[in-house]
C-alpha positions in Angstrom: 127.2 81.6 91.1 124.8 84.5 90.4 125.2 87.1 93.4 121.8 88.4 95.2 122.4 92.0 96.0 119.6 92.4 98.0 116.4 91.2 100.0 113.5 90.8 98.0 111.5 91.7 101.1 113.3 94.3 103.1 115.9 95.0 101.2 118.3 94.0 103.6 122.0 94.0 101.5 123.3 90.9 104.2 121.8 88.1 101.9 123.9 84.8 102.1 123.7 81.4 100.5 122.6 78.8 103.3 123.9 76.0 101.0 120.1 75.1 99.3 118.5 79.0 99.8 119.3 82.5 100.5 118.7 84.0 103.8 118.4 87.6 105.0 119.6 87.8 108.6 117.9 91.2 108.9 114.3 89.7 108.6 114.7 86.2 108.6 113.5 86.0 105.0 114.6 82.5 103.1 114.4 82.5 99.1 115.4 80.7 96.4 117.4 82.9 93.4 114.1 82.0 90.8 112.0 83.5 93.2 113.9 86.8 94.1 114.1 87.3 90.5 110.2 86.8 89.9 109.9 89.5 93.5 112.2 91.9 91.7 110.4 91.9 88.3 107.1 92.3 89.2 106.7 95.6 90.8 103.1 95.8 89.9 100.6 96.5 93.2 98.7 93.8 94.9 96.2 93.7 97.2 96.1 91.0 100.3 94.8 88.1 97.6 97.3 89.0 94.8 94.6 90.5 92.8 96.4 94.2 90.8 95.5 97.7 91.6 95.1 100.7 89.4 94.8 103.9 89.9 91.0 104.5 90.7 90.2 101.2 92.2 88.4 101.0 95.2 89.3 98.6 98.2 88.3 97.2 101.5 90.7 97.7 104.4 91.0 94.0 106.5 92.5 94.9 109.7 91.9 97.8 112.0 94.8 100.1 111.6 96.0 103.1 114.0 97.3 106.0 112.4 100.8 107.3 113.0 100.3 110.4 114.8 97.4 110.9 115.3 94.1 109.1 117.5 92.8 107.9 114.2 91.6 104.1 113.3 90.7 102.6 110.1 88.5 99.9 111.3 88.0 97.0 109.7 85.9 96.6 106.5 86.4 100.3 106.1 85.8 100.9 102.1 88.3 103.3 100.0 86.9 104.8 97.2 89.5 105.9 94.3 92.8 104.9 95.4 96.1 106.8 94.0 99.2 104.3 92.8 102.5 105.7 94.7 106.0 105.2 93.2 106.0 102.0 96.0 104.3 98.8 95.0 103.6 98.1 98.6 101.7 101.7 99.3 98.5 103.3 97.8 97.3 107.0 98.4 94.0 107.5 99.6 91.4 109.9 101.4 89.5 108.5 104.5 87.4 111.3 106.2 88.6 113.9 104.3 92.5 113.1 105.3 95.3 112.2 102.6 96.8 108.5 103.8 98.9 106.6 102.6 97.8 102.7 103.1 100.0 99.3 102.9 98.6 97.0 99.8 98.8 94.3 102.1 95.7 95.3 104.2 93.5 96.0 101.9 91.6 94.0 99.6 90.1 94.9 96.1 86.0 94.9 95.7 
């Protein structure tokens, strides 16, 4: 049997084999081994819809989002102009009012 090391989606290192998929008791995640080893090769960005980011892109944000310290919100429909690829799939860089942010690929979508 094949050992997973780790969540695909938290990273959680607790995986187990629930007899017909593995489970992550930190997030409650359930996978099957074919698709935690499609999640760990593809570490390419994607937006909310699946559709791939490059650096320069621009997006759509699709939820209102506060901003860690500060009394800042994205609001909805909010358009980013030239987004910056980080070293994590799951975040972009970006300027919004003149401030550096880093934004979650999952709320945003690609124009």
């Amino acid at each position: 049997m094949n050992e997973i090391s780790k969540c695909p989606k938290c990273g959680g290192e607790y995986v187990y084999f629930d007899g017909s998929l593995y489970v992550c008791p930190d997030c409650a995640y359930e996978f099957s081994e074919e698709s935690a080893a499609s999640a760990a090769a593809d570490d390419v960005p994607r937006d909310s819809n699946g559709a791939e980011l490059f650096d320069g892109d621009a997006v759509t944000v699709i939820k209102d989002l506060k901003v860690k310290g500060s009394s800042m919100v994205i609001k909805r429909g909010t358009k980013v102009k030239s987004i910056r690829l980080t070293e994590n799939p799951e975040e972009v860089d970006c300027k919004i009012d003149g401030s550096g942010i880093v934004l979650k690929t999952c709320f945003l979508k690609k124009q």
